[in-house]
N, C-alpha and C positions, 0 to 999 in steps of 0.2 A: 716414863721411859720413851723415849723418842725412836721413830722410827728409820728403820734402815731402810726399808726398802716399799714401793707400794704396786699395789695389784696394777695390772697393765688397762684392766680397765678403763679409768679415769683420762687417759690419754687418748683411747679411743673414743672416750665420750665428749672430749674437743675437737676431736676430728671428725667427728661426726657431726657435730655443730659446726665448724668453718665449711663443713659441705652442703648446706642446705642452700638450696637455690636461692633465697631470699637475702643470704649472709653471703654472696659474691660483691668483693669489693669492700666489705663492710669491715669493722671492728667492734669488738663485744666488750665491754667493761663490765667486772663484776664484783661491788666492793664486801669486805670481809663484814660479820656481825661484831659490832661494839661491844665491851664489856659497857654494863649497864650499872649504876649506881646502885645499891639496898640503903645503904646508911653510911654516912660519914667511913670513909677507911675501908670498905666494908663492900664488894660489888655480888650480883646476882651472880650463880654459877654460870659458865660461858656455856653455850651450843649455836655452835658455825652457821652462819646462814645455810638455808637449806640449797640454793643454785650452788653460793660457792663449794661446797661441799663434795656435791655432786662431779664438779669438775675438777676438782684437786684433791679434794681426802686433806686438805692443808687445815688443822683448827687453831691458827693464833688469827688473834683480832689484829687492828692496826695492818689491814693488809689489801689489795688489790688483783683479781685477775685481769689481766688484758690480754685477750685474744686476736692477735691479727691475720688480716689475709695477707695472699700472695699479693706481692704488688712490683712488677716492672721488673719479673723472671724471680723474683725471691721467694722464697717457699714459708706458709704460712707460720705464722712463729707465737709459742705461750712464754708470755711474761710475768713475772711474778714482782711484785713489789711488797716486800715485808720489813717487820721491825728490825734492829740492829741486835749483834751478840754484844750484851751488858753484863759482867760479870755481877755486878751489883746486883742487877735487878735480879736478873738469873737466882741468887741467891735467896731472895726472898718469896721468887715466882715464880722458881723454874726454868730450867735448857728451852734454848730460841733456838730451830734452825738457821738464822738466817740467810744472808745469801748463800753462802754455801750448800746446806742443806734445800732451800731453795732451788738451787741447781742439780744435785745428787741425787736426792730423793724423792723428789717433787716434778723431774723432769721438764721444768722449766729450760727454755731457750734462752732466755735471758734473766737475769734479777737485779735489783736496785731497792736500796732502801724505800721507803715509806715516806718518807718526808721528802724524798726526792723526785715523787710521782707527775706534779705539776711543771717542772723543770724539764724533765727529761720527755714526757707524756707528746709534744709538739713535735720530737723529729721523729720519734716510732711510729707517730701519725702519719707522717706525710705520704702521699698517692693513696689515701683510706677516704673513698667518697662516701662511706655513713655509719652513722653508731649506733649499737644496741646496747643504750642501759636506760635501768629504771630509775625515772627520775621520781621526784616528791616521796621518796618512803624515806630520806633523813638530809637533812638542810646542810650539814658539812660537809655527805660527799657529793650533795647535788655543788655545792661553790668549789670545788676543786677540779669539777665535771668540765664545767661551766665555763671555770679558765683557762684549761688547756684548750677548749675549743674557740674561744677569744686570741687563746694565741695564735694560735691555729689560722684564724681568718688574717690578724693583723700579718703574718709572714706570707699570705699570699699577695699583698701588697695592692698595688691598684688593679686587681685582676680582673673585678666584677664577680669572684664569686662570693654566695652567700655562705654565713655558717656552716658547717657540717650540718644534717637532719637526723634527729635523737629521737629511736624508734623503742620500744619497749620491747623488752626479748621474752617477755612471758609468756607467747605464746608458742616460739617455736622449743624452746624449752621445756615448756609444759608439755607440750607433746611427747617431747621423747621419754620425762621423767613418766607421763602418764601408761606407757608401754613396759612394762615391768621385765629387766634382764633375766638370765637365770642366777644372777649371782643377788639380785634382787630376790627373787623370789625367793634365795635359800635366809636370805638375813630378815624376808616378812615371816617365813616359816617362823625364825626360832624365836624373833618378839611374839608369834603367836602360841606356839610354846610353852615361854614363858609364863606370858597372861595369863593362860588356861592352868597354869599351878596356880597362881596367884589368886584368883576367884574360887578355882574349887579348894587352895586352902580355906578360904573366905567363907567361903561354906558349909566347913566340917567344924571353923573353929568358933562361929556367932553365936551368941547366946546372949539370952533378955539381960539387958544390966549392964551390958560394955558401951562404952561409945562410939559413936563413930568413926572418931580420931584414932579409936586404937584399932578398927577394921583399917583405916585408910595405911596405918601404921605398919600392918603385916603385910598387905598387899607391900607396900615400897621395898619392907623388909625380902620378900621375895624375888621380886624384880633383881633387884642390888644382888641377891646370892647367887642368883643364875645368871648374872651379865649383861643385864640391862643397865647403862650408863645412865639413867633418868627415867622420867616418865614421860608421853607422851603427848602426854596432857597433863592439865589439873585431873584430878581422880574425882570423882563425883560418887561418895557416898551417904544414901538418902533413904532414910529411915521413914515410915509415915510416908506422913503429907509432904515429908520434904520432898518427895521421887515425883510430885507433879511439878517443882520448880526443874524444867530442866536441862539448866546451866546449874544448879545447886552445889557453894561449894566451901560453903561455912562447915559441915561436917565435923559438930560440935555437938549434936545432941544423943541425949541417951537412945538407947534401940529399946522398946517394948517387945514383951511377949503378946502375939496376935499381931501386928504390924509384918510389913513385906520391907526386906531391904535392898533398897535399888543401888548396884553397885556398878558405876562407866568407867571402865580403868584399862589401859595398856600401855604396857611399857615399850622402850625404844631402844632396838637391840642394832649396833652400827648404823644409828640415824635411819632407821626404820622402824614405824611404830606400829604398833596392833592398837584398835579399838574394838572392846566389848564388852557387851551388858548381858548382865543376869540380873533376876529379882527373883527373891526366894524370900518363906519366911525367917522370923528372929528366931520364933520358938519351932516348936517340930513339924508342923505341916500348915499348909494351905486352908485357910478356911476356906468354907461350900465359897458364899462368893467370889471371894478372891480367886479359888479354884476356876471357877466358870471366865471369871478374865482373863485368866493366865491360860487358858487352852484356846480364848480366842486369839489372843494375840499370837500364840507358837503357830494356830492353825495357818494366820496370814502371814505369817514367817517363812515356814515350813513351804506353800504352794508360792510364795514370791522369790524363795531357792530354786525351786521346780521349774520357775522359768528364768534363771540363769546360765544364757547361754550366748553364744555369738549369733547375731540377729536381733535379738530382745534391746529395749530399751529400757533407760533409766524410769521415763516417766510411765510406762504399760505397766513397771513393774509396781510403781507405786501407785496406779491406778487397781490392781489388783488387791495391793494390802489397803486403802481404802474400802473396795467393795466390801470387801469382808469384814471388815473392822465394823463398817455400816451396817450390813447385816446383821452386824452379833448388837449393835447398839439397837436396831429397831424389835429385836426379836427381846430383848430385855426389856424393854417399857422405857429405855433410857430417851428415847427420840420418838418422831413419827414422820410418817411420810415416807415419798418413795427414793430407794435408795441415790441412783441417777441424780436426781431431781438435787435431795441433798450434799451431794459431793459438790456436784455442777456451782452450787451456791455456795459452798463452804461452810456450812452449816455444820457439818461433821467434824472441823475443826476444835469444837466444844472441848473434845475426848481426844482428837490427835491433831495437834497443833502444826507437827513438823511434816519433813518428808522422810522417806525411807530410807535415803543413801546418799552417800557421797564418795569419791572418789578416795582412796587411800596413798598413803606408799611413805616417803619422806615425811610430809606433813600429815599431820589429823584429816584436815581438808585439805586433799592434797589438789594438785595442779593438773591442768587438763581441759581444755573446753569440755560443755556439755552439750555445744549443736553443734552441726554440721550446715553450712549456707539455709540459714535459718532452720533444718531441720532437727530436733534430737538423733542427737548419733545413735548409732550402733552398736553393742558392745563387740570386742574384737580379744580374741587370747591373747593376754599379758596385761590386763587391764585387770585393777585391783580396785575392793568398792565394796561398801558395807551393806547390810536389808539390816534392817532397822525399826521395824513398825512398835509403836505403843499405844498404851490408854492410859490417859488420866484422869481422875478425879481431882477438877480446883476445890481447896478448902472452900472457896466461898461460893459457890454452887452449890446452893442450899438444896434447888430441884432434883441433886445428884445422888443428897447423901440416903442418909438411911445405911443400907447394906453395903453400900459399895463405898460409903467414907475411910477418906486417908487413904485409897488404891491409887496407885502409880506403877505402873506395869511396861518396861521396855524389853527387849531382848534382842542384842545385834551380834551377829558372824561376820567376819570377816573372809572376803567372795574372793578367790581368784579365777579369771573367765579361761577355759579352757580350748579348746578346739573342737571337743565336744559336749562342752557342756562347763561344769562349776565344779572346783575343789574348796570345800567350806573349811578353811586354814584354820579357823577356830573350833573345829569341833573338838577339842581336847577339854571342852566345859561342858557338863552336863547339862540339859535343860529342859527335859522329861521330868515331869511332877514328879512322878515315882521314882527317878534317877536323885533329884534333888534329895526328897523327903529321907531316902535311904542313906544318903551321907550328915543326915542331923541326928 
């Protein structure tokens, strides 16, 4: 069903963009996500780029924002270039806004087909001394880019000026999408929401003998019931030894009784997405060692929450869940030496390969610088971002195994930074041993 009408939002978040000191004079291009081939006949489900998105709410492919400034008393104006209404296609693919709808509901200042972007793209330009689009992410809207700015130069005739200069908009973009709205924050609530039934169904309904496909299976199943349009990822369910691979996404093998199953799953609720991990066992409790990993790892979790706040940084924080992660690896006989000494060197990498967090919101890893004039930023309320610490045991780390073989142990919440401190948006999962054990 197509829409009537859209949140006022989206309008404001181009106006907000044509206001950034750095975008005076300039023009933004921002082209739509391609539908994507699967197989003959046959393409991958569509999800909108994430910038366009952002600034339109518009999800057909075949399509274009251009943003322009004021230029020579005119007032800055959103253009939209989309497909045409095809009663044909329509027919077999569904109502097109086109222009119209382009114009009505999209609140575009102007619209034009799609196939007419290169043609018409030269006089909308004119008195626009620079561009904001990303080049090299796809070769045919970079040659259509690329033309209109060749037009561009040949109509200013013998003037001596060069090219337009094609600046990348990812950063001031990233910035604002990195500052999380309130109407933002209410759609990470409910993908997190969501999630958090989604794993603690996960949790009440595992048992030795299912596969992992059919875990990965109810997780999507719940998402899809309560309104999540997709996932937000690939779902990583990892049973064993598969939860130290981890990108792992084969999720094809049977679950044992005694094994821990490591589940990274969030769904994406109006193009915001949750990510989080639990690891719990198949059968009904934590064995002793598995137990002793799974309290270190909440321990470094838990006090890397503690200092989630405005001031703290990304990198202290993950300097924190290393310490500890190293302490619990030295006090186990798994390592030796001194803790410092081994972080410094990477040595602790053995057991925790990654970092603690990444940025959230739109994307998985979302957008956002992580310094500031070469230093690590700060974090600031509105800022969304996951803690993250794990341990693994690799299968082939022979020195490792014994007790602790086949252990892979993550556990991530998803952080929003408050003004005084952190609201953990995932807590709707349980992750207290005794909280898990009691729902098996």
């Amino acid at each position: 069903m197509l829409l009537t009408q859209l949140p006022s939002y989206f309008k404001a978040r181009r106006e907000k963009l044509l206001s950034h000191p750095d975008a005076e004079g300039a023009a933004f291009i921002f082209p739509a996500a391609h539908e994507l081939a699967r197989n003959p006949d046959v393409t991958f489900p569509f999800r909108q780029e994430s910038h366009f998105f952002y600034l339109t709410g518009f999800e057909e492919t075949e399509s274009f924002l251009v943003l322009l400034p004021a230029v020579s008393g005119s007032k800055p104006k959103t253009v939209l270039f989309v497909r045409k209404r095809d009663p044909l296609m329509e027919m077999w693919e569904g109502e097109r806004y086109g222009i119209e709808g382009a114009l009505k509901v999209f609140g575009a200042d102007e619209a034009y087909l799609f196939e007419d972007f290169e043609t018409k793209m030269p006089d909308l330009m004119k008195g626009v001394e620079k561009v904001f689009y990303r080049a090299n992410m796809d070769e045919a809207n970079d040659r259509k880019v690329m033309s209109v700015l060749e037009k561009l130069r040949r109509l200013a005739g013998r003037s001596g000026k060069a090219m337009l200069s094609i600046s990348d908009p990812q950063v001031i973009i990233g910035e604002m999408r990195l500052f999380k709205s309130e109407e933002e924050i209410k759609h990470m609530r409910e993908a997190c929401r969501i999630s958090a039934l989604a794993h603690t169904a996960a949790m009440k309904e595992v048992k030795p003998g299912m596969n992992e496909f059919e875990v990965e299976a109810l997780i999507d199943y719940v998402f899809r019931k309560n309104g999540c349009a997709r996932v937000g990822y690939g779902s990583i369910v990892a049973g064993g030894k598969n939860a130290a691979c981890l990108h792992y996404r084969f999720n094809n093998e049977a679950l044992r009784d005694g094994d821990l199953l490591l589940i990274d799953a969030g769904g994406e609720y109006n193009y915001y997405t949750a990510d989080i991990t639990r690891t719990f066992p198949v059968g009904k409790k934590f064995s002793k060692s598995q137990a002793i990993i799974y309290d270190l790892v909440l321990k470094a979790q838990m006090e890397c929450i503690a200092m989630a706040k405005p001031g703290t940084t990304m990198p202290a924080i993950h300097r924190k869940a290393c310490e500890i992660l190293t302490e619990g690896m030295l006090s186990l006989g798994l390592m030796k030496g001194d803790v410092s000494k081994l972080i410094d060197s990477g040595e602790f990498k053995r057991f925790y390969p990654h970092g603690t967090g990444h940025w959230l919101g739109m994307d998985v890893h979302d957008v956002g610088l992580y310094q500031l004039n070469g230093e690590p930023r700060k974090l600031e309320a509105g800022m969304m971002f996951t803690i993250e610490p794990g341990f693994y045991v690799q299968p082939s780390d022979e020195a490792a195994r014994g007790e602790f073989k086949d252990i892979g142990i993550r556990i991530e919440d998803d952080i929003l930074v408050t003004s005084q401190g952190c609201e953990v948006m995932s807590s709707g999962v349980p992750k207290k041993r005794e909280e898990i054990e009691a729902l098996k």
